[in-house]
C-alpha positions in Angstrom: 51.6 3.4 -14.7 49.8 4.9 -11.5 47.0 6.0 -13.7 46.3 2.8 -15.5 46.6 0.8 -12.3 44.0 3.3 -11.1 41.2 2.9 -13.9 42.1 -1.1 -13.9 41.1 -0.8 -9.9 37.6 1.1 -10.6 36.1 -2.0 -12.9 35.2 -4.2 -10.0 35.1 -3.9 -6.4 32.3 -5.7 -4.5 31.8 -5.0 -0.8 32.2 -8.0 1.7 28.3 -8.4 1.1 28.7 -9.1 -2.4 31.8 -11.9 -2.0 32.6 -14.1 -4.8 31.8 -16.9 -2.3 30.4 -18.9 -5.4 32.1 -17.3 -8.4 36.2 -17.9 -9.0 38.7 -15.9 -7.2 40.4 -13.1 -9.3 44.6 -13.0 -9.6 46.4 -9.5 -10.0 48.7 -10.9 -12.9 51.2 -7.7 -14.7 48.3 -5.0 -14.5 45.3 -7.3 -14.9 43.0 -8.8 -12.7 41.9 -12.6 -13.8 40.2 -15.7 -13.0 42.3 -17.9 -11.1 41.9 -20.1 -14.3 43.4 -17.9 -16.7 46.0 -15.8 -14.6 49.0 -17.7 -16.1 53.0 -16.4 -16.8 55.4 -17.4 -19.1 57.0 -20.7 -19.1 60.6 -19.0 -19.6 59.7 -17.1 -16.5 62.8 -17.2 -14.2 60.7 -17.5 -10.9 59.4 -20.8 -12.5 62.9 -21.6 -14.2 65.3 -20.9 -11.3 63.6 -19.8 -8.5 65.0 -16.2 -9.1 62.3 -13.8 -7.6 61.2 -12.8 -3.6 57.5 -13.0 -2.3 55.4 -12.1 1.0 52.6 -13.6 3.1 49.8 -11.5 4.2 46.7 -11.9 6.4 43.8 -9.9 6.9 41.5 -10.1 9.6 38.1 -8.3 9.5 39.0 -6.9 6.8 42.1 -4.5 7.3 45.0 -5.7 6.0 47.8 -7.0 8.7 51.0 -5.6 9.4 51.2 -4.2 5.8 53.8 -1.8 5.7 55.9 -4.3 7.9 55.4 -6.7 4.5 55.8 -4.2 2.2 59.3 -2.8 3.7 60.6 -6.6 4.1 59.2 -7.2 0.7 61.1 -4.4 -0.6 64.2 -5.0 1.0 64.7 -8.8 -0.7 64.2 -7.0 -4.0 67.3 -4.5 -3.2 69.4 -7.2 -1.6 68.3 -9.6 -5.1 69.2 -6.2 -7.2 65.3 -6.4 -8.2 63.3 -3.2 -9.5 60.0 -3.4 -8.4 57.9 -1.9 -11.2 55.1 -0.1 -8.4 55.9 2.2 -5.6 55.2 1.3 -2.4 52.2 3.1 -2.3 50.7 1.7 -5.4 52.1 -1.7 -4.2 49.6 -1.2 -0.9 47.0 -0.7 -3.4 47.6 -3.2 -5.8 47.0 -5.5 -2.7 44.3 -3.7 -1.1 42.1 -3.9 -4.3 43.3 -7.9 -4.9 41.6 -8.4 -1.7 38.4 -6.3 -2.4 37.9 -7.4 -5.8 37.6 -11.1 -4.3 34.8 -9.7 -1.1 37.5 -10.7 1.5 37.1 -10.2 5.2 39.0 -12.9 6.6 42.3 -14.0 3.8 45.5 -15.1 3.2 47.7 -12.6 0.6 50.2 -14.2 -1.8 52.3 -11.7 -3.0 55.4 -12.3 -6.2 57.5 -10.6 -7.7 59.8 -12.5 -10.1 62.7 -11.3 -12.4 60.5 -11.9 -15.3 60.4 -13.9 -18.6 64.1 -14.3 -19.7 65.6 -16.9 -21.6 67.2 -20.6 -21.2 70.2 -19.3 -19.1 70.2 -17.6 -16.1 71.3 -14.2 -16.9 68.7 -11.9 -15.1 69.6 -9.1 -17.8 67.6 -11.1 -20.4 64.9 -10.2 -18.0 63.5 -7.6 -19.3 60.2 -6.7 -17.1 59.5 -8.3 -13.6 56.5 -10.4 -12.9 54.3 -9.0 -10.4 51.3 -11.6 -9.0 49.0 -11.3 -6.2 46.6 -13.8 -5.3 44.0 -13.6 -2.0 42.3 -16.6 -0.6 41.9 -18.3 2.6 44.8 -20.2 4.8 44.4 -23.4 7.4 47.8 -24.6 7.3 47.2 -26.6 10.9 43.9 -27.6 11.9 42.0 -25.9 14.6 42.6 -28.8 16.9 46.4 -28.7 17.2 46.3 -25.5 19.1 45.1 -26.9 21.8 47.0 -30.3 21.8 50.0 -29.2 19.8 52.5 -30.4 17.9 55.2 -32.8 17.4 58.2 -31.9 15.5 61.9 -33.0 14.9 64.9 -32.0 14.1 66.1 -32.1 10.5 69.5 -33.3 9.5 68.9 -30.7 6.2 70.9 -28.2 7.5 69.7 -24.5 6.7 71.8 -22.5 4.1 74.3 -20.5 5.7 73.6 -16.6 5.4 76.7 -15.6 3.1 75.4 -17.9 0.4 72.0 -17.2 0.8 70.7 -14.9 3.5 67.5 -16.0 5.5 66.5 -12.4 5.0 66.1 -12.4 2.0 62.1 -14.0 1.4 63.1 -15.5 -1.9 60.8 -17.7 -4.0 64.0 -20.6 -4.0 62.7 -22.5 -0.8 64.2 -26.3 -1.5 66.2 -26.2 0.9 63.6 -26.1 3.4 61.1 -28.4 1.1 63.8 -31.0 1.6 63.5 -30.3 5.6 59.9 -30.5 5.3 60.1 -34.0 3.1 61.4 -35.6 6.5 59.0 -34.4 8.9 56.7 -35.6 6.0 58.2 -39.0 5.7 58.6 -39.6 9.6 55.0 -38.4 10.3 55.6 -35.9 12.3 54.0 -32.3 12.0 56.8 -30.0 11.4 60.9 -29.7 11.2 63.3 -27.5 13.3 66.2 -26.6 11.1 69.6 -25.9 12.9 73.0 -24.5 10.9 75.9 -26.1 10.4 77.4 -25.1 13.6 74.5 -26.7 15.7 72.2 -23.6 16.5 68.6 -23.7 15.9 67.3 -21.0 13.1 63.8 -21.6 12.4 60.9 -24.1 10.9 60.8 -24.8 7.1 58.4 -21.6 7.6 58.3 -20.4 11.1 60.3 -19.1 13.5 61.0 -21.1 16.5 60.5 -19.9 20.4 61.9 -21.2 23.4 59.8 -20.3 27.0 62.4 -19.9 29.8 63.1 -18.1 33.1 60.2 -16.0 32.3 61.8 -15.3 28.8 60.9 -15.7 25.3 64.1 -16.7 23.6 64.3 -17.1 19.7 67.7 -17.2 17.8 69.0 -14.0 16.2 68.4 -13.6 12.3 72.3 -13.4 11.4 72.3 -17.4 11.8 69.7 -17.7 8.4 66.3 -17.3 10.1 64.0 -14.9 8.4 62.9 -11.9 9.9 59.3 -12.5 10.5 56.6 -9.7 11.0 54.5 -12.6 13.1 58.3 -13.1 15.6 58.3 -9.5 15.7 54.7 -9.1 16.9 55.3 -11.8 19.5 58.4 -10.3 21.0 56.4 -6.4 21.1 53.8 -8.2 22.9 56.2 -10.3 25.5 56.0 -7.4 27.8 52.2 -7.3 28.3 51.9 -11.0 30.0 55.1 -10.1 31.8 57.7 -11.7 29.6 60.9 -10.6 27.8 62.0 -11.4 24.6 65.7 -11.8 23.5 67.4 -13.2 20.9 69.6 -16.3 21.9 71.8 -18.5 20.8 69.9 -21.8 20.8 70.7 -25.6 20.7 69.1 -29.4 20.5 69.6 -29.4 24.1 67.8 -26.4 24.6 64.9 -27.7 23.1 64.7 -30.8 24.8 64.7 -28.9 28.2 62.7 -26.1 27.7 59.5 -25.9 29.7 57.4 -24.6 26.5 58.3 -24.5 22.9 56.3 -22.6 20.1 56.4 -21.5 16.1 55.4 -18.5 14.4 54.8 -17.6 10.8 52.2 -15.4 9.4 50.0 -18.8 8.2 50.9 -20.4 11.8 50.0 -17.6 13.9 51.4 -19.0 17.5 51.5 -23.1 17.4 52.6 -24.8 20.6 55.1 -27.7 20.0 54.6 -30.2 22.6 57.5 -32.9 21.2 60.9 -33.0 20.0 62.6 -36.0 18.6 60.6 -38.1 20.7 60.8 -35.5 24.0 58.1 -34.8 25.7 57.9 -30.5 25.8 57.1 -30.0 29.4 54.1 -32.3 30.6 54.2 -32.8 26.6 50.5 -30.5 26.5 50.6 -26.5 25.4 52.0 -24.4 28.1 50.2 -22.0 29.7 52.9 -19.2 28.6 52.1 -20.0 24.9 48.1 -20.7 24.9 48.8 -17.1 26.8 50.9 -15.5 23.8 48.1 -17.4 21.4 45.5 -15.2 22.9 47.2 -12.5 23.4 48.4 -12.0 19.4 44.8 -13.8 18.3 43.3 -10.8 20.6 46.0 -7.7 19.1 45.2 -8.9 15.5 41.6 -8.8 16.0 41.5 -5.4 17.4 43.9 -3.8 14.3 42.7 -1.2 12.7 45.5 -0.3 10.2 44.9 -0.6 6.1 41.2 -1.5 6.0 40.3 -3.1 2.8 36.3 -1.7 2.9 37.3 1.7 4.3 33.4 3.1 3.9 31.8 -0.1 5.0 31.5 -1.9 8.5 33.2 -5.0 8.6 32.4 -7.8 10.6 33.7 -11.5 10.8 33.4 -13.1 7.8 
């Protein structure tokens, strides 16, 4: 398999100067690179039918790809805890992505990356599955405009309650998200920007697809993964960079009331980057702006992600901004 992944990567691979800017973006579907118009699977597909199948978000910025082996290892660890064979090595995985991204004359991207069960049949027997479905798509992100991260913004909190870990465990980046679609209808439906999920003993565990931060006594405080919250690369990033604008990050157990009376509250995801929340329920956050602490952390990660040099997609070429 490594050698016909190999001589599939050496048809095409443009250099940032020759992006498809004007040309359709090309999908990694099972081995084969297509137009987005054509990369298709199978309608008895048990991603599609059930949900059953795990995927990861991915940035690059300036062309190296973010945090990669961070993704890959979490990626690979939903697809033991799911009982999942990955049909690629890690290694060939990293490349499978690395020339997604180069075939499409990325610089600046968002990575889609699925793996589902496969094409089975009408039930949901996973051992009628007989080959996984492996898809990887590049193209950019904007999931909040520019604007909101310097006004913030307003969230609430859901009465969805997020799945308790030992039915499903928020570990596990699984392509079944409805229960935090139906979180996101009533954010959606109240007009507010985003929903804080809490479990059914009260405590917060994260966004419908961030985690959540609370600024306190000079700590970062954001609620440990065993309540449901995924473990995200982006939370992990945040809390290894605490130290250097004279913070420390813990894991806490965190409530409504917590929220209402923090002096700044923020969300991370790898689409989100750092947003500042400046309302809950109605509550002003603070003097209901973006705290200094967090337009701090903002910086701080925006600067750290901009000077990594790890995985870079156009390892013979200089890469600007693009």
């Amino acid at each position: 398999m490594k050698e016909n992944m190999k001589e599939n990567m050496n048809h095409v691979s443009p250099n940032p100067s020759e992006a498809n800017k004007n040309s359709t973006l090309l999908v990694y579907v099972n081995g084969t690179w297509l137009p987005k118009q054509e990369a298709k699977v199978s309608i008895w597909d048990h991603g599609f039918l059930y949900g059953d199948g795990i995927f990861e978000g991915i940035r690059v910025y300036k062309g190296y790809v973010f945090k990669l082996k961070e993704h890959l290892n979490r990626l690979y660890a939903s697809a033991a805890a799911i009982d999942l064979t990955i049909p690629h090595s890690p290694d060939e995985m990293e490349d499978l992505i690395i020339e997604t991204v180069r075939k499409n004359g990325l610089k600046e991207s968002y990575i889609r990356l699925v793996i589902s069960r496969g094409a089975g049949d009408l039930g949901i027997d996973p051992r009628k599955c007989k080959e996984p479905t492996v898809m990887i798509l590049a193209d950019k992100i904007n999931l909040y405009p520019e604007e909101l991260y310097k006004t913030g913004i307003k969230v609430m909190i859901a009465s969805t309650r997020r799945n308790p870990p030992d039915s499903l465990n928020g570990r596990i980046k699984s392509l079944n998200y409805l229960n935090n679609i139906l979180a996101k209808l009533e954010h959606i439906r109240a007009g507010l920007d985003e929903a804080i999920m809490l479990n059914h003993e009260g405590y917060v565990v994260e966004g419908t697809a961030e985690n959540v931060f609370v600024v306190k006594d000079r700590k970062l405080l954001t609620p440990p993964c065993y309540l449901g919250a995924l473990e995200g690369i982006t939370r992990g990033v945040v809390m290894g960079l605490a130290a250097e604008i004279g913070f420390r990050a813990e894991e806490a157990l965190l409530n409504s009331y917590d929220l209402y009376t923090c002096s700044e509250l923020f969300l991370t995801g790898t689409g989100a980057e750092i947003i500042p929340v400046v309302e809950v329920d109605g509550r002003k956050i603070g003097n209901g702006a973006p705290g200094q602490t967090t337009l701090q952390i903002l910086k701080t990660y925006r600067d750290y992600a901009a000077r990594y040099q790890e995985t870079p997609v156009y390892p013979d070429k200089k890469v600007g901004v693009g």
